[in-house]
VOGU-3710 file (C-alpha; in Angstrom, 3 decimals, decimal comma):
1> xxxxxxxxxx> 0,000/0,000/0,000  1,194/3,191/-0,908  -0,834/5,602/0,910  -4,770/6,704/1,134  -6,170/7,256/-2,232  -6,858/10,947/-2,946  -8,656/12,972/-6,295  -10,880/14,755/-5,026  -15,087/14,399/-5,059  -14,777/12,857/-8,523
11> xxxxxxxxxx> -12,927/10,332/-8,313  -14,290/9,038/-4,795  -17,653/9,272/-6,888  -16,286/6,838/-9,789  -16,328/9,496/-12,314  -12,705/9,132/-14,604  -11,455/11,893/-16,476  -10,623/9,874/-19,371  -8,875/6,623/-20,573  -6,290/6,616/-18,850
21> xxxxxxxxxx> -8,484/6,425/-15,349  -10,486/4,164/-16,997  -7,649/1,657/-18,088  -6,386/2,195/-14,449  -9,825/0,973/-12,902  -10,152/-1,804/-14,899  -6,672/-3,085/-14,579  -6,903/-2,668/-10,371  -10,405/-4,243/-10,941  -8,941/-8,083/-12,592
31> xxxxxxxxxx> -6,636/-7,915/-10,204  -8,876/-10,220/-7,344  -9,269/-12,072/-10,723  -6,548/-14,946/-10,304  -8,456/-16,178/-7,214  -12,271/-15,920/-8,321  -12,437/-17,100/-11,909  -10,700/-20,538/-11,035  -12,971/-20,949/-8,099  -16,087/-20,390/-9,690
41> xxxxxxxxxx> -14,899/-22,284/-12,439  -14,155/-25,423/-10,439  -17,634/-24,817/-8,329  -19,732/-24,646/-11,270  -17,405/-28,343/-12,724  -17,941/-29,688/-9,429  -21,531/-29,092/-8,394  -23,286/-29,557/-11,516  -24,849/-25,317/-11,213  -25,106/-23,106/-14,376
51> xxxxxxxxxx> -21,932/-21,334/-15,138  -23,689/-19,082/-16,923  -25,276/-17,485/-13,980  -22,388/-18,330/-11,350  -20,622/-15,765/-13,774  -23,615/-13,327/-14,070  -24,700/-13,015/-10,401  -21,248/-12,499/-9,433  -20,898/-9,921/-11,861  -24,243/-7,883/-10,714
61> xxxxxxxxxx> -23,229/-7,977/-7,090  -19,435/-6,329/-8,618  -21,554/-3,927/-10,402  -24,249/-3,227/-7,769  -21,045/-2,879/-4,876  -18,921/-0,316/-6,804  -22,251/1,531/-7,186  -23,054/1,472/-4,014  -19,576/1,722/-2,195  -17,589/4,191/-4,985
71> xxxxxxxxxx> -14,626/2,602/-3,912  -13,032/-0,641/-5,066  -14,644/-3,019/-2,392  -14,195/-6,576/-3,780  -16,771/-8,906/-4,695  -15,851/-12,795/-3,706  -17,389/-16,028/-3,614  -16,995/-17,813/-0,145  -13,949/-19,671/0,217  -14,879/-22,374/2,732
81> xxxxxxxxxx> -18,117/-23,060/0,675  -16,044/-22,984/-2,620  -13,896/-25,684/-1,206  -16,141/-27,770/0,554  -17,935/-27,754/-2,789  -15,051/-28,059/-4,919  -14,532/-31,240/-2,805  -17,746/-32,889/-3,844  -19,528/-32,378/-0,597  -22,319/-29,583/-1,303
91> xxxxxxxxxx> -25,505/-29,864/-3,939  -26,744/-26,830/-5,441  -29,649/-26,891/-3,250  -26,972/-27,224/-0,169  -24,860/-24,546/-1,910  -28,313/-22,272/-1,767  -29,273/-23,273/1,697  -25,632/-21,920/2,915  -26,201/-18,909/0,953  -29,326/-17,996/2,424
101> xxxxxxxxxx> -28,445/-18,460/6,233  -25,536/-16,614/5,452  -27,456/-13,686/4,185  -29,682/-14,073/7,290  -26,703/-14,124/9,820  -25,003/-11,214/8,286  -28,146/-8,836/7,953  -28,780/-9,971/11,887  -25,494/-8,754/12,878  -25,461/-5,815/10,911
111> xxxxxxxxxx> -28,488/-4,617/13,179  -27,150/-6,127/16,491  -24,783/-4,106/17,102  -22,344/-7,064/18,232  -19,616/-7,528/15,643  -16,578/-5,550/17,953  -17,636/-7,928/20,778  -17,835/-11,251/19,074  -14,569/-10,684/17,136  -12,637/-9,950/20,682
121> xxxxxxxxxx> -13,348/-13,652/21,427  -12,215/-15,322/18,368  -7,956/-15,965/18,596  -6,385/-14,617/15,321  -4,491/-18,113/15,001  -7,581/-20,135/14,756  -8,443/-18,132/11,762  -5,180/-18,635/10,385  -6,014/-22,042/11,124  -9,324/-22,141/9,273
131> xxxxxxxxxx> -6,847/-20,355/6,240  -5,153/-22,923/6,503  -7,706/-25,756/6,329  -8,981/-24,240/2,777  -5,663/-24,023/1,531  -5,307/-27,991/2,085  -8,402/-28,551/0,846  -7,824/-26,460/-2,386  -4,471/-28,160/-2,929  -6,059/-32,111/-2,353
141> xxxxxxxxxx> -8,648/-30,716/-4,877  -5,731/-29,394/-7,244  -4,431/-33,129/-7,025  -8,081/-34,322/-8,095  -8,199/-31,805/-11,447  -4,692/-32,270/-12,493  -4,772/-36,306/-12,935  -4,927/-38,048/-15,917  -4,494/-33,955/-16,984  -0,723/-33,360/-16,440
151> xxxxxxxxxx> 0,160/-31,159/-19,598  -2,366/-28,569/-19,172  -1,774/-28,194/-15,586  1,783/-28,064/-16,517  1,266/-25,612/-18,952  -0,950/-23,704/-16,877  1,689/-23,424/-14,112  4,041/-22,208/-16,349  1,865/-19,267/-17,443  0,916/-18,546/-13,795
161> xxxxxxxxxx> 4,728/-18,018/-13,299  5,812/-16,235/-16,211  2,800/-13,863/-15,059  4,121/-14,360/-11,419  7,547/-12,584/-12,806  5,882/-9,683/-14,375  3,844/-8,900/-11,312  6,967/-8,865/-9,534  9,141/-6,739/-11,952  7,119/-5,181/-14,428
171> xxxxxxxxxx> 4,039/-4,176/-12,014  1,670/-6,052/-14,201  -1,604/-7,294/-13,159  -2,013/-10,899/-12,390  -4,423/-11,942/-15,796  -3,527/-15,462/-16,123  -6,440/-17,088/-14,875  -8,160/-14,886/-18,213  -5,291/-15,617/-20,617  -4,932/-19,465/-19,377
181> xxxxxxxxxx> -9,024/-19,437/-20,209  -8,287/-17,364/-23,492  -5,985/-19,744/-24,782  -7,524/-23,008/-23,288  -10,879/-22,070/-24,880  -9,581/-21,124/-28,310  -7,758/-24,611/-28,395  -10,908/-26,296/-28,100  -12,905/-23,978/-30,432  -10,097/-24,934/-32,665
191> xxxxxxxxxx> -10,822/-28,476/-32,671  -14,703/-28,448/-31,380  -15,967/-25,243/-33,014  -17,172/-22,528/-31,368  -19,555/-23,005/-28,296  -23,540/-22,326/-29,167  -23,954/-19,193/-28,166  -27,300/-17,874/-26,928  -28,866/-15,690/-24,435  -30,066/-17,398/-20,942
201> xxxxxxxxxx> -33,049/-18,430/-19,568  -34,717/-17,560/-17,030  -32,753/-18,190/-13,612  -34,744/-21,513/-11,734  -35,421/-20,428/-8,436  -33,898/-23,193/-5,951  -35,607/-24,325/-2,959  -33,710/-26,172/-0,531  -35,013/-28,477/1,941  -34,697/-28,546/5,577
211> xxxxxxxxxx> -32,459/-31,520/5,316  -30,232/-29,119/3,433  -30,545/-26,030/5,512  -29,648/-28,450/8,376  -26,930/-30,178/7,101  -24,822/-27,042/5,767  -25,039/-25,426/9,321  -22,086/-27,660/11,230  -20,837/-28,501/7,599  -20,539/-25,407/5,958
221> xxxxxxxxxx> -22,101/-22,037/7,484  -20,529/-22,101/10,939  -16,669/-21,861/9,931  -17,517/-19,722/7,257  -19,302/-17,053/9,053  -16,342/-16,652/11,181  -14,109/-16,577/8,406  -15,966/-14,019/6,771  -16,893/-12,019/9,957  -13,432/-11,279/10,455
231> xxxxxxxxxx> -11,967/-10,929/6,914  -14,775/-9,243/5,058  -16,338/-7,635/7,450  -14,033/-6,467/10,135  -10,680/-6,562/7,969  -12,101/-4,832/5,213  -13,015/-2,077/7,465  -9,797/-1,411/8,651  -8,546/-1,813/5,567  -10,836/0,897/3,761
241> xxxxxxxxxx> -10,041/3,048/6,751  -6,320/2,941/6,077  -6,703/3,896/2,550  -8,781/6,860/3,040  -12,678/5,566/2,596  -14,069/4,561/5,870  -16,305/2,397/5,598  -18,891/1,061/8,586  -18,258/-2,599/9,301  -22,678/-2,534/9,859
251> xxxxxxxxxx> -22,499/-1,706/5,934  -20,179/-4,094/4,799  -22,354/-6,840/6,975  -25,580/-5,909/5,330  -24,847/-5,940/1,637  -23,302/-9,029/2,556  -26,420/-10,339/3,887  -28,213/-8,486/1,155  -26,230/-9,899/-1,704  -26,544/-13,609/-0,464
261> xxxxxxxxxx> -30,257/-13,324/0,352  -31,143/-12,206/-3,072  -28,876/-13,982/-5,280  -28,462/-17,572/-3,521  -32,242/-18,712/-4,134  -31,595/-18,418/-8,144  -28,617/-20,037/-8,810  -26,154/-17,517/-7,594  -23,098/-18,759/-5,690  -22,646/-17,363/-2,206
271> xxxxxxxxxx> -20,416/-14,132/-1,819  -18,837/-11,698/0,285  -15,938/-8,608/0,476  -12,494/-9,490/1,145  -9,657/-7,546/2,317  -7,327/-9,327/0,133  -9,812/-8,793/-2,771  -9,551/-5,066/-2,015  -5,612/-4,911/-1,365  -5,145/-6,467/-4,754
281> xxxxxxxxxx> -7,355/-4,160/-6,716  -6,040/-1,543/-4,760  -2,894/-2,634/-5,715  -3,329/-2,690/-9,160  -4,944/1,114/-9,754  -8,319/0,811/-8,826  -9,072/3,763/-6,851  -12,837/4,315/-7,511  -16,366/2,415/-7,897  -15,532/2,489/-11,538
291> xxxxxxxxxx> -13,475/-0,502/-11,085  -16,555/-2,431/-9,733  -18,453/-1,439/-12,819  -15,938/-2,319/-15,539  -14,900/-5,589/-13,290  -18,343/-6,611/-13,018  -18,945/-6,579/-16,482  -16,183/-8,438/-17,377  -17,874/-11,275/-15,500  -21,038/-10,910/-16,636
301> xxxxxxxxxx> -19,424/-11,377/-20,141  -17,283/-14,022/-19,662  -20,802/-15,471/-18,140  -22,568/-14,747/-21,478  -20,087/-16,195/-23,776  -17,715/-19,066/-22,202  -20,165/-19,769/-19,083  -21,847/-22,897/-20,964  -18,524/-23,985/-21,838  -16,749/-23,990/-19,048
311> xxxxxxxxxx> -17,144/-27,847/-18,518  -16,545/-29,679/-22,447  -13,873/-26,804/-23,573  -12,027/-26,553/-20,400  -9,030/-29,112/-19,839  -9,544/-29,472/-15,581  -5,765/-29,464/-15,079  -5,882/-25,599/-16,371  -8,249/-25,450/-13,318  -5,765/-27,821/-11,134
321> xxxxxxxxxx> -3,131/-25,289/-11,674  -4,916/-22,273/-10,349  -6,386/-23,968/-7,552  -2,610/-24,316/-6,634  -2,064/-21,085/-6,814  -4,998/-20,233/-4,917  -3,889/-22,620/-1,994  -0,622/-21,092/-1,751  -1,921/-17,943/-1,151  -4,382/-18,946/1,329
331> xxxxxxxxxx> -1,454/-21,046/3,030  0,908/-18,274/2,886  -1,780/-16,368/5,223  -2,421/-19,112/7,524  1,712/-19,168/8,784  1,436/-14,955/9,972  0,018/-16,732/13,158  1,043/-16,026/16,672  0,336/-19,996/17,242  1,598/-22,067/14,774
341> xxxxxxxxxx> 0,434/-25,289/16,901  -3,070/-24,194/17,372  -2,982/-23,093/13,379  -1,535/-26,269/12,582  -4,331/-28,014/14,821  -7,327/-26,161/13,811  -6,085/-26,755/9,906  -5,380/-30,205/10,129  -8,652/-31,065/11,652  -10,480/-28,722/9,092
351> xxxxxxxxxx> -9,396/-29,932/6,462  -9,554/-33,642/7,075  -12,750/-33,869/9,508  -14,772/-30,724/8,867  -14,272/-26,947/9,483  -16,671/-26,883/12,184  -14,866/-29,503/14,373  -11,180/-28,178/13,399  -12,986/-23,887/14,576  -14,139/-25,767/18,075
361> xxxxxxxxxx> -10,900/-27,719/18,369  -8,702/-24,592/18,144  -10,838/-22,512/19,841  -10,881/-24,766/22,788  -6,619/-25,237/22,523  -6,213/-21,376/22,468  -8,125/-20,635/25,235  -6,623/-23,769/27,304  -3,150/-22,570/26,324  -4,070/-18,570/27,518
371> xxxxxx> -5,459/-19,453/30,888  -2,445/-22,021/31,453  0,111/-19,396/31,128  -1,962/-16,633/32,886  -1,851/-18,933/35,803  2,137/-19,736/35,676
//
């Protein structure tokens, strides 16, 4: 970070001056880009949902945020549902059910007035250990796309790095996840023609059942609404804070709870803010709610035209290579712990029981290892 973004009423407002503003937004606006296209990719393989509208939804809520925030606030689909997903364990109706309770928990606490209080009594390392849970879970899921598909995921790792490099010295946004889907999807058009393209029906509304609502709450909605409380709600604040837009951690839970609620029920795959999400656009020039605009279109685009393709003209290791690159970010989080046992613990047990039982575990370790030394 290089300091609090400044420019004046304009510019707060998401009103460029020009192309060169414009270029700016929508470069800082892919920059989230590397971590949300492979996971809704994978989601939409995985769980047998529409692409098409995984892509759109996630698009609108981009659009409607930037609107609504005029600032780069990012838009991204929940991590611990992603995985547990991406891992064959959620149906579309599940996937909705988590969605919805979610929204519900998130519009509740935006009106309780509760979300300083609850975060004092959740340990920073047993969300480093929940970090670090998803980043196993990505990589045993990595494993899963890239065999029997070894030279595409080769291939794809080898773009990720050469765009690694120019990140690194030429200040260059992180696009492979677009070009690796560029070139991946030309291939195939190549050798399978082009994909029919034609405009969407009508979203089908999904009703879940209470089996699912009940099944998603230890499974699913539990470790990810602490995950979420503190990264997109409470980090995000301090994060907008520190870069000149303050930004009410009440707001950021209610169009969290908003989004979920409205989008979840048709198809939509469950979102939130991240901190990261906004560092990275931040990063990258976005300064504005421009760059939710231009970003969000870009998804509802890629919906449009490659969303009903994603599964016959996609090879899965191109997927198995992001979803690398994805868990070595989240892992790369999870070690700036103050407890690498309880992180180790609470990821270990995530990842390889459930989420829920892994959030107790380490919960329960950290505040047995407090009290023991505040009683030496």
């Amino acid at each position: 970070m290089t300091g609090p973004p400044g420019g004046g009423d304009n510019q707060v407002a998401g009103v460029g001056n020009g192309v060169g503003p414009a270029f700016r937004e929508l470069s800082g606006s892919l920059g989230d880009y590397g971590t949300i296209i492979p996971l809704l990719c994978a989601v939409s393989i995985v769980s047998n949902i529409s692409a098409t509208w995984v892509f759109i939804f996630a698009g609108l809520a981009t659009i409607a945020t930037g609107i609504y925030y005029r600032f780069p606030i990012a838009v991204e689909p929940l991590k611990v549902i992603a995985v547990i997903a991406i891992a064959g364990n959620l149906s579309g109706a599940e996937i909705a059910a988590s969605g919805i309770l979610i929204g519900l928990v998130f519009i509740v606490l935006s009106c309780s007035g509760f979300l300083p209080v609850i975060s004092r009594y959740i340990p920073e390392e047993v969300i480093r250990g929940v970090q670090l849970a998803i980043a196993l879970l990505l990589a045993v899921s990595a494993v899963g796309f890239a065999r029997g598909n070894l030279l595409p995921f080769l291939a794809g790792l080898g773009v990720i790095g050469l765009f690694w490099l120019l990140k690194k010295g030429k200040n260059v946004p992180d696009l492979s996840a677009l070009v690796l889907l560029g070139v991946a999807g030309m291939a195939s058009a190549a050798t399978l023609g082009l994909p029919p393209l034609s405009l969407p029906g009508v979203p089908g509304l999904v009703v879940p059942s209470a089996q699912d609502f009940s099944r998603v709450i230890v499974l699913a909605v539990i470790p990810q609404v602490i995950v979420t409380l503190t990264n997109s709600v409470l980090a995000t604040g301090q994060l907008a804070t520190d870069l000149g837009k303050p930004v009410p951690t009440e707001k950021l839970s209610r169009s969290i709870g908003v989004m979920n609620l409205v989008l979840s029920p048709f198809g939509g795959f469950p979102v939130c803010h991240g901190a990261g999400g906004l560092a990275a656009q931040y990063r990258f020039g976005a300064r504005t709610g421009m760059a939710g605009v231009l970003g969000g279109t870009v998804l509802v685009i890629f919906g449009l035209l490659l969303g009903s393709a994603v599964q016959s003209y996609f090879p899965p290791g191109i997927f198995g290579a992001m979803l690398v690159v994805v868990s070595l970010e989240m892992a790369l989080h999870s070690i700036k712990t103050r407890s690498m046992p309880v992180t180790t613990i609470t990821g270990v047990v995530g990842a390889f029981v459930s989420m829920t039982a892994g959030f107790f575990l380490g919960l329960a370790v950290s505040w047995g290892l407090r009290r023991y030394k505040r009683g030496r």
